[in-house]
C-alpha positions as CSV (number, residue, x, y, z in Angstrom):
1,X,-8.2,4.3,-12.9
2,X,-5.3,5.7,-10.7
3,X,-1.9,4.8,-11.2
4,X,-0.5,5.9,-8.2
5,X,1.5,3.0,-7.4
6,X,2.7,2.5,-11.1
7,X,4.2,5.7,-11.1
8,X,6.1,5.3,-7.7
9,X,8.3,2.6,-9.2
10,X,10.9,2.5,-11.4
11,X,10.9,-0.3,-15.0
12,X,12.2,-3.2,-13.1
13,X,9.6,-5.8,-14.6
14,X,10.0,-9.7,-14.0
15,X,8.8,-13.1,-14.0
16,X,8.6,-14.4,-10.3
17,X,9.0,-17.7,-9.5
18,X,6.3,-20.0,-9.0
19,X,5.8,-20.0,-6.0
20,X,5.3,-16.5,-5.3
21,X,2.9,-16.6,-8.1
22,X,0.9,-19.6,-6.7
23,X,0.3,-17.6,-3.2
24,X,-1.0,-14.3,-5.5
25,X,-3.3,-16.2,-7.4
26,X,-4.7,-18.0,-4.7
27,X,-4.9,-14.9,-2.5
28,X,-6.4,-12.5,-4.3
29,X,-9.3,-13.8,-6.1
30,X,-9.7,-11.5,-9.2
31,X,-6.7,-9.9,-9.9
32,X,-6.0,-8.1,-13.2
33,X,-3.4,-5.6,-15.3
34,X,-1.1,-7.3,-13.1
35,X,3.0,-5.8,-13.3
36,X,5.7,-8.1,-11.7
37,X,8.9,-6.1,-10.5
38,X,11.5,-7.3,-8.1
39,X,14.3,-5.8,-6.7
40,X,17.5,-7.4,-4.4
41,X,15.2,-8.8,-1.7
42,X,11.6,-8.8,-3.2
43,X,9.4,-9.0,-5.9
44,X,6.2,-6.8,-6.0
45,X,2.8,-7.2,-8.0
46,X,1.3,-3.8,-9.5
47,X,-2.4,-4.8,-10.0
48,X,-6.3,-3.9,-9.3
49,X,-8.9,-5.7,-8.1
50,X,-12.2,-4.6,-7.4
51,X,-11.2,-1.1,-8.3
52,X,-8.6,-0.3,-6.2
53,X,-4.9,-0.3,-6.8
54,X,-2.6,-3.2,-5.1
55,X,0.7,-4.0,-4.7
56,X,1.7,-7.7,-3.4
57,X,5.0,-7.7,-1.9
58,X,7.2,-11.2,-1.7
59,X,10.5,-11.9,-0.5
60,X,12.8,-13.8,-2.8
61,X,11.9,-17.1,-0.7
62,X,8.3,-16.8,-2.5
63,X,6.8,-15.8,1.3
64,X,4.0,-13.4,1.5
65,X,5.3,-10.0,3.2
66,X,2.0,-7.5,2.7
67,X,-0.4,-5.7,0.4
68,X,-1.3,-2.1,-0.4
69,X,-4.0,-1.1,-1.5
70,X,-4.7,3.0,-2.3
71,X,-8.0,3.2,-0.8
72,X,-10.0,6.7,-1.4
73,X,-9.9,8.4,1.9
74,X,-13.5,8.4,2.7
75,X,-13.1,4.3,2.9
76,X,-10.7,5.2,6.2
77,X,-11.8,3.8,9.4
78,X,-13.0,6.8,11.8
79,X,-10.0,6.5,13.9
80,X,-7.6,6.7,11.7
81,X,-8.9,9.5,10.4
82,X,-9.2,11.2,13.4
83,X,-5.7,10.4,14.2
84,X,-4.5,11.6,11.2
85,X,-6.3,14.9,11.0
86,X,-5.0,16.1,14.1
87,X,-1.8,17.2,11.6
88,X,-3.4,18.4,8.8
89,X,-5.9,17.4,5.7
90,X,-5.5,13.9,4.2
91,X,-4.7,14.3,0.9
92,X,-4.1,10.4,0.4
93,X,-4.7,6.9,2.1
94,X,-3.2,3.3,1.7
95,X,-4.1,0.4,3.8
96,X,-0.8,-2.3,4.4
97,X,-2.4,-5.5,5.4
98,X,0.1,-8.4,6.1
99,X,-0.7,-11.9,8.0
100,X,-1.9,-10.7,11.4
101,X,-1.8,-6.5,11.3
102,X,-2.9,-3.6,9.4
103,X,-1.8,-0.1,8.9
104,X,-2.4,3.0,7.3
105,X,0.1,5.1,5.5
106,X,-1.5,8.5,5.2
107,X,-0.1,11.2,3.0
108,X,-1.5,15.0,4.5
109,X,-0.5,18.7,4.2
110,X,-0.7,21.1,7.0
111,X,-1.7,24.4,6.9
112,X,1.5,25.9,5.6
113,X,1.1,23.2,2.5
114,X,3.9,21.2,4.1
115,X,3.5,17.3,3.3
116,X,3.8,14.8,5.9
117,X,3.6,10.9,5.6
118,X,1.9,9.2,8.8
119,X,1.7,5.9,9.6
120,X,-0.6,4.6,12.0
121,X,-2.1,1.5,13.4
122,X,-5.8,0.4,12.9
123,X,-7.0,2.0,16.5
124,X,-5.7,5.7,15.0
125,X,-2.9,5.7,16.9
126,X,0.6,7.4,15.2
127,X,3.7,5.4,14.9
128,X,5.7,7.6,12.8
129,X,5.7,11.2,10.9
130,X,8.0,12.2,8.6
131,X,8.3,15.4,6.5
132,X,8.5,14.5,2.9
């Protein structure tokens, strides 16, 4: 299994309160390997489930604020990856679902192996590109 998301974060592990923890469990339905970490203004589940990496983030109110979840790029929708290709090869994909929208944070190189992070919307379309 990847640990992509393990590895982004620093050893800030935690026990969230309850109700942050009754929203996870009742949300996603077969969680597991799960990794609590919080910071100032959130706390932040590293799990799987079915396969894929997740992190849940909650603000310190207990109130659902999104999920990502590394998807393997070939699970992309067709617009998004058209979108995205446009600036280079995708070299990684994660899907941010929250209440009502969904994105795509895609990590690609152009053809002078410079890495860019995108973020677009589910219709493909580019709301920011940054250098990293």
């Amino acid at each position: 299994m990847n640990i992509f998301f393990k590895n982004i974060l620093n050893d800030k592990s935690t026990n969230p309160p309850e109700q942050v923890k009754n929203h996870f469990f009742s949300f996603f339905t077969n969680p597991f390997n799960i990794d609590w970490h919080s910071e100032d203004d959130f706390y932040e589940a590293i799990f799987y489930e079915d396969d894929l990496e997740k992190i849940a983030k909650y603000d310190t109110e207990g109130n659902f604020i999104n999920v990502k979840t590394n998807i393997p790029v070939n699970q992309l929708p067709q617009k998004v990856i058209d979108g995205a290709q446009s600036f280079g090869e995708i070299m990684n994909a994660i899907l941010i679902s929250n209440v009502s929208e969904t994105f795509y944070e895609i990590i690609l190189r152009d053809n002078d192996l410079v890495r860019f992070e995108l973020l677009l919307d589910g219709n493909g379309i580019v709301i920011s590109n940054q250098k990293l």
